[in-house]
N, C-alpha and C positions, 0 to 999 in steps of 0.2 A: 123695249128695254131702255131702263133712264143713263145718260152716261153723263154721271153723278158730277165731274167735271163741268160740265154745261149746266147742270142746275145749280151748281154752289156760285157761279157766274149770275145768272139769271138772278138769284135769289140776293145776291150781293148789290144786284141792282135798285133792290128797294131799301136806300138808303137807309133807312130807319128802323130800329126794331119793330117788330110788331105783335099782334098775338099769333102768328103762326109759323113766327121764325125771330131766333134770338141768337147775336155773333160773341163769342169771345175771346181772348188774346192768347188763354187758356185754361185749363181747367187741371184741378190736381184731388183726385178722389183719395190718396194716400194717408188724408188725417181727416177727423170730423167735421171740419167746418166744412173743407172742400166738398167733400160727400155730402154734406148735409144742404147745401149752397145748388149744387147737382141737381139732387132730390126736389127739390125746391124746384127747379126751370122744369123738369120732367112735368112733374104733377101739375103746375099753373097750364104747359103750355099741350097736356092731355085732355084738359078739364076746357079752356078755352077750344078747344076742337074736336068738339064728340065726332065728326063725321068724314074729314081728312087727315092727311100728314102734319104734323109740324118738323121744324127740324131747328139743330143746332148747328154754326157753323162756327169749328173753331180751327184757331191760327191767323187772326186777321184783326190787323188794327183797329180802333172803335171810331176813331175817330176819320181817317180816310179810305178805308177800308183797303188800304193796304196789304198783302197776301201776304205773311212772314214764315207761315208754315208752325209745325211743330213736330216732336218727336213720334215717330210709328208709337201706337198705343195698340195693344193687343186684347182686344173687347171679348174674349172669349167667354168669359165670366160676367158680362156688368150684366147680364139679366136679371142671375140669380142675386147679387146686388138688388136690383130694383122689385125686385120680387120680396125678399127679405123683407124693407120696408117699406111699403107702398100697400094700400091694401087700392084692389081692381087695380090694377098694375099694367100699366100700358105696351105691347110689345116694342121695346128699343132695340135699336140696331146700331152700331157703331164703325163708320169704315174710314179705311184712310185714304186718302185720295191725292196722287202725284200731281205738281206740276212742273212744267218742263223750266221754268227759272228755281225752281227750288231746290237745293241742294241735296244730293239724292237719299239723306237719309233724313230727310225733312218732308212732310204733307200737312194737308189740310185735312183737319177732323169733321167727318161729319157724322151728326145724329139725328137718326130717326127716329119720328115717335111715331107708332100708330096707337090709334086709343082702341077701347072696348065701348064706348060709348055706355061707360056706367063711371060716375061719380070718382075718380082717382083722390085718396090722401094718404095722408103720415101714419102706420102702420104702428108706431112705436118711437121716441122722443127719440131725437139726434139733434146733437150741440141746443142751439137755443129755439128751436123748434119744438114741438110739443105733437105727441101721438092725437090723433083725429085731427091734424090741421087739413085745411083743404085751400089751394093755391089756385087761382087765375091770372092772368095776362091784364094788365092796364095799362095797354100802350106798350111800351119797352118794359114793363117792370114786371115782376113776378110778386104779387101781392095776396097775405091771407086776406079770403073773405065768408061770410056766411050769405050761403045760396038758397032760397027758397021760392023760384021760378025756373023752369026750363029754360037751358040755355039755347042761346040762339046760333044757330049754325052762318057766320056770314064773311066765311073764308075758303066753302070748298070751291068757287068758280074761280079762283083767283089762283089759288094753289092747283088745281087741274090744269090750266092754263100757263103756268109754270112747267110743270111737270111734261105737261105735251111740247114745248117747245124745248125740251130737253131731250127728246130721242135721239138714240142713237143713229146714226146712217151709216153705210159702207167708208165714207170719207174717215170718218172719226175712227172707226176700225182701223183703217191702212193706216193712216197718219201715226195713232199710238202703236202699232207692230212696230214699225219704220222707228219712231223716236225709240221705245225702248230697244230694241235691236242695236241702233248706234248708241245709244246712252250706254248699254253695258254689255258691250263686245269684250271689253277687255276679262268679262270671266262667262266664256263660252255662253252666250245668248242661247236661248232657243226657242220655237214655238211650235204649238201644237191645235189641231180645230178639234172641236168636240162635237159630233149632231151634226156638223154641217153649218155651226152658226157660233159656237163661243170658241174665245180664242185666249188662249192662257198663254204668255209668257214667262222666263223664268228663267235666271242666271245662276251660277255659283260656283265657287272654287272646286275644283274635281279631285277628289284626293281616294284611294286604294288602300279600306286597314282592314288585313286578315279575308281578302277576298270581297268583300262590302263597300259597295260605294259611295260615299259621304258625300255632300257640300259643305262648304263655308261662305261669308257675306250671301250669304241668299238672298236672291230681292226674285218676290214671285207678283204678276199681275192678270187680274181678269179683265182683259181691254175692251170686251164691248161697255162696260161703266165706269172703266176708267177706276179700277178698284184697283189698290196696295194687300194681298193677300197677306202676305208675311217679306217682313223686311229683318235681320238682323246678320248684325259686324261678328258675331261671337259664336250662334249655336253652329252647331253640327246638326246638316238635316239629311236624311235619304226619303227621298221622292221616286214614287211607283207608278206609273201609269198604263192605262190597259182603255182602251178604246169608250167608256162611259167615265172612269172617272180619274183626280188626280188626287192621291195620297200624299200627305205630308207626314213624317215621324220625327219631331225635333226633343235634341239631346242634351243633356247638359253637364258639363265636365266638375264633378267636385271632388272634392277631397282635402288631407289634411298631411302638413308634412313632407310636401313634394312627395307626395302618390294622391293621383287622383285616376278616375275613372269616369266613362260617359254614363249615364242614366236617362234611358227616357222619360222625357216629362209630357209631350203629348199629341194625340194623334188627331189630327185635321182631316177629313175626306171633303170633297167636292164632286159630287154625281152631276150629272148632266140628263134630265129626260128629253124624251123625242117630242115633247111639245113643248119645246123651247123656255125650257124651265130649269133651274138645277138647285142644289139645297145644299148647303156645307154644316156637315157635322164632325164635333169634336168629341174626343175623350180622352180624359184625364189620363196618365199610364206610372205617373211620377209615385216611386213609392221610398221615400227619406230614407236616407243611409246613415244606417247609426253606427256614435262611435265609444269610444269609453269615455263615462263622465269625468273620469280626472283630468285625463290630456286635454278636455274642451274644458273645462274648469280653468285650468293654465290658461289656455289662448285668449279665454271671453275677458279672463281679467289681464292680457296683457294690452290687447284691443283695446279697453277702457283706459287702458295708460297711457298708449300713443297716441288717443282722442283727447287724454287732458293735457298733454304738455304740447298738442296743436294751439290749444285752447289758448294755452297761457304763449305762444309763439316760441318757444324752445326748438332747438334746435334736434333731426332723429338722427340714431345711428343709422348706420348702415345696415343691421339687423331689424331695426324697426322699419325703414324704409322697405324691406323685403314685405315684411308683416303687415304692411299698409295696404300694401298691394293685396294681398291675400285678404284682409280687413273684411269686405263686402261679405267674400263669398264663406267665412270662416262665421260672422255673426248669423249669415243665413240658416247655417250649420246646427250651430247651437240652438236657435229657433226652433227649426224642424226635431234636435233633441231633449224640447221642453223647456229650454233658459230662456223663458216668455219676453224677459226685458232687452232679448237681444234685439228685439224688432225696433223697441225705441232708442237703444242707442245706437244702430244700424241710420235712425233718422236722426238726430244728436250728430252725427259725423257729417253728413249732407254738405254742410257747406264749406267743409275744409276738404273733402275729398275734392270736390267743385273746383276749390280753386289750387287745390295740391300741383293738377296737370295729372302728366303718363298716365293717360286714360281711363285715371281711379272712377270719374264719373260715370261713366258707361259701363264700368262694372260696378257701380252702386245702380244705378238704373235696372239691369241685367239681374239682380237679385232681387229688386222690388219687384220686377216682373213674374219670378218665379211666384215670390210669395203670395200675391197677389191672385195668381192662378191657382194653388194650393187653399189662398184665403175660402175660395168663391167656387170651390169645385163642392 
């Protein structure tokens, strides 16, 4: 087993991009070009490597390789993302991965590619890309080219060689229990063995509604790779375990008018087999709560009001400050009941939520999250 901390090390070591690993500072699939920019590294760097891994490492300076981290990114959906546009469609994998100077709601992104070892490209046009493009590796670049040779495989001794010296050992085990245990005692740590060999850690706020018992700030980790399961400041999650595997059910509070309610949005399992293997699947559970079109008629266009007089630097009332706050998760709202254009001025506010403060950005984050899970189910 790889303990993915030790290869993002490993892999950082080879200073320079190359065709079988590419770093960046970060990545934003929320608009077309970022997606389409994405799509782009995937396919060059499937297409460069019919026969190993490539991977992408993000959170990390370009220039001194620097580790800065970025925010939990929740991959549950980029499959069907890459599947959507890509035709032979490489399997990706997307994990977050903790380190011990990084701030704890901060990791480093990594991605995996495995190829099919059949011809990957552009499935259908996104931003200035064009459907049948086909991408390879030129050194650090990701460049269209037209291919009419078999490609050469001359990266799997190098990348196995990587990979092996990334296993996991008992040391690396005990070490990440120990750290995360002290790292977050302060919301009842715990751990549990699975097999006789995986070892899941998992904190959270312990709270009692109606008999049910909840967390909040959850930080869950699979410590033999040094994996970030699920990290988040805001849901409500109830977690089940029973001897093969660990259940996640995460919830999410919305509503309109000071009444809200929790909904689940979705279900995580992680099985463990007895030949030291385990598989995490999800499903979707989220089903939109509707409201009446006038009252979200009112709110969509009151939203749009205290996004333009940010615009213009006006000062809010005290009633709008209220409605700021609610802002994110009321445009989500309207989304989910057809006011299609909520999503882009939901993106239109970004930068004033950003620098508003009292924690408006993590609940605009916290809604892109949703949708984006909704997008790609």
């Amino acid at each position: 087993m790889i303990n993915k901390r030790l290869l993002i090390k490993h892999l950082l070591a080879h200073n320079d991009e190359n065709s079988f690993y590419d770093k960046k500072r970060k990545i934003d699939i929320s608009h077309k070009e970022g997606k389409a920019k994405f799509l782009k590294h995937i396919c060059a760097l499937s297409n460069s490597n019919p026969k190993n891994n490539s991977y992408i490492v993000i959170g990390v300076e370009d220039e001194d390789n620097n580790i800065v981290g970025v925010d939990f990114f929740d991959d549950s959906k980029i499959q069907n993302l890459i599947n959507a546009y890509l035709s032979h469609p490489p399997i990706v994998q997307y994990e977050n991965i903790p380190f011990p100077h990084l701030p704890v709601d901060k990791v480093v992104g990594l991605v995996t590619i495995r190829p099919t070892g059949k011809i990957t490209s552009l499935r259908k046009n996104i931003w200035k890309y064009y459907g049948g493009s086909v991408f390879f590796r030129d050194g650090s670049m990701s460049m269209p080219k037209v291919f009419d040779i078999e490609i050469k495989d001359v990266n799997s001794e190098i990348v196995e060689a990587i990979e092996n010296n990334a296993q996991n050992n008992i040391e690396h085990t005990l070490d990440g229990v120990f750290d995360f245990m002290t790292t977050r005692k302060d919301y009842n740590a715990q751990y549990k063995v699975f097999k006789e060999y995986f070892v899941i850690c998992w904190a959270g706020q312990k709270k009692l509604v109606k008999d049910e018992v909840f967390f909040s700030r959850v930080d869950i980790e699979l410590i033999n790779e040094q994996v970030r399961l699920f990290f988040s400041a805001l849901d409500e999650v109830a977690i089940t375990i029973d001897d093969n595997s660990f259940k996640i059910i995460e919830y999410v509070n919305l509503g309109l008018q000071n009444s809200s309610k929790y909904y689940p949005l979705e279900e995580t399992t992680i099985r463990f087999e007895n030949n030291a293997s385990y598989n995490i699947e999800t499903k979707l559970l989220f089903e939109p709560p509707q409201f009446d079109k006038k009252v979200l008629h009112h709110i969509y266009n009151s939203n749009n009001a205290i996004i333009e007089k940010l615009k213009k630097g006006l000062t809010l009332t005290k009633r709008e400050e209220v409605d700021l706050k609610n802002l994110p998760a009321t445009y989500l709202i309207c989304f989910l009941n057809s006011f299609q254009e909520a999503k882009n001025k939901l993106t239109e506010a970004k930068p004033y939520l950003k620098t508003h403060g009292n924690g408006l950005y993590e609940l605009y984050k916290e809604s892109l999250r949703i949708l984006r899970k909704v997008k790609y189910s």
